[in-house]
N, C-alpha and C positions, 0 to 999 in steps of 0.2 A: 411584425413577426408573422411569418408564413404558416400555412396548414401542419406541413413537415416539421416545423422545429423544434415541437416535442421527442421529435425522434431524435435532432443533434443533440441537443441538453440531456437527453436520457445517455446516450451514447457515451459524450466525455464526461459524464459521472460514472461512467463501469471502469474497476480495478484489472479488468482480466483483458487479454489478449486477444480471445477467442469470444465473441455473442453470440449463441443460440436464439432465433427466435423465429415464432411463426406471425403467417399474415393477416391473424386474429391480434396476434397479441402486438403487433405495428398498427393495427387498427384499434383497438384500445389504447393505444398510447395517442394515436392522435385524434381522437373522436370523431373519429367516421369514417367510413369503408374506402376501401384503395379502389380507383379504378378498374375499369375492367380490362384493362392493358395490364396487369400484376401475373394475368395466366401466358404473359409471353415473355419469353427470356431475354430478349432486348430490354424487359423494364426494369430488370434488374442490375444490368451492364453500369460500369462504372465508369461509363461516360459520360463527365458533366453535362455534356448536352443533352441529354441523353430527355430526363423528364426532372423535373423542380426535387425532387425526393431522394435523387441522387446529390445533387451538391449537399444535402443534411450531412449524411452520412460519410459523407467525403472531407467538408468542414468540420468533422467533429472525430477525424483524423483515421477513419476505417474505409476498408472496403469490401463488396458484398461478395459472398465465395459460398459454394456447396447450397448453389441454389434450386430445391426440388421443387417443381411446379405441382406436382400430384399432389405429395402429400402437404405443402403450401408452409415449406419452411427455408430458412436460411440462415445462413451464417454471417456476420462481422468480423471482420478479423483489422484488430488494428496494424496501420499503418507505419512503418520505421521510419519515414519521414516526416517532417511538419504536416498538418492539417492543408489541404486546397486553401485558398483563400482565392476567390473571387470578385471582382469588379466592385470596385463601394466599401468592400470589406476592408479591414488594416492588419496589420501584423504583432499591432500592441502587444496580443497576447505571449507571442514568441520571442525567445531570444539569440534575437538573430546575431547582436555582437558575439554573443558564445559559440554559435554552430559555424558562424560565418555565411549561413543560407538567405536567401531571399525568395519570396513568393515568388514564382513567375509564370506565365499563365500564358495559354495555348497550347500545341502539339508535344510542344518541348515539355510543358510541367512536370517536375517533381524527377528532372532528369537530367537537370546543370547546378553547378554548384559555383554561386558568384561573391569574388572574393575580397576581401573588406579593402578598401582605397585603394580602389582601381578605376579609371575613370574608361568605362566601357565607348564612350561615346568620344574619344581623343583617336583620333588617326594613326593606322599602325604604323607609317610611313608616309612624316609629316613630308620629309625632303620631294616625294611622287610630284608635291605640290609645285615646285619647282619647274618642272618636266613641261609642265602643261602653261605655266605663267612666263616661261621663257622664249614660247612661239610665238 
């Protein structure tokens, strides 16, 4: 379990849509002060890559919006799509038979929708094979 993780588990325990909160109160939540990379608005960006504290709040199906660096607060705002799920992670918790979605990870994530028995890796035009096995 990482530094951050108090921050997922607090996260998918809130009822509401919208999180307020400041970067006092992200630091009490995970015992001990944020970096000094928190007063640049790159650290806030919701790119996985981005820093370990971004996948929390990404896994736990939000993302960070109405970020004030002055007065040191932000917002969560959850996600209408499944939760990120990232590398080692599983999907247990989703149900994917029901939405038809599947995690999928890279550039693309959280912006194709793959559809149940379909066999993506099957040749769209098995016959091409033909072409090339008859020279």
């Amino acid at each position: 379990m990482g530094k951050y993780a108090p921050l997922r588990e607090f996260l998918i325990d809130q009822d509401k849509a919208v999180v307020a909160m400041s970067f006092e109160q992200i630091e009490a939540l995970i015992g001990q002060a944020l970096p000094a990379s928190k007063s640049s608005r790159a650290f806030w960006s919701n790119n996985p890559d981005n820093n370990v504290m971004t996948r929390e709040w990404l896994a736990a199906g939000f993302v960070a919006e109405a970020v004030d660096l002055n007065a040191g607060t932000l917002k969560f705002r959850k996600r209408e799509e499944h939760p990120v799920l990232f590398e080692g992670e599983t999907a247990a918790n989703l149900d994917m038979e029901a939405t038809g979605r599947d995690p999928l990870f890279g550039c693309m994530r959280g912006t194709l929708k793959i559809l149940p028995d379909v066999d993506y890796t099957k040749p769209a035009a098995p016959d091409w094979a033909k072409v090339y096995d008859d020279r």
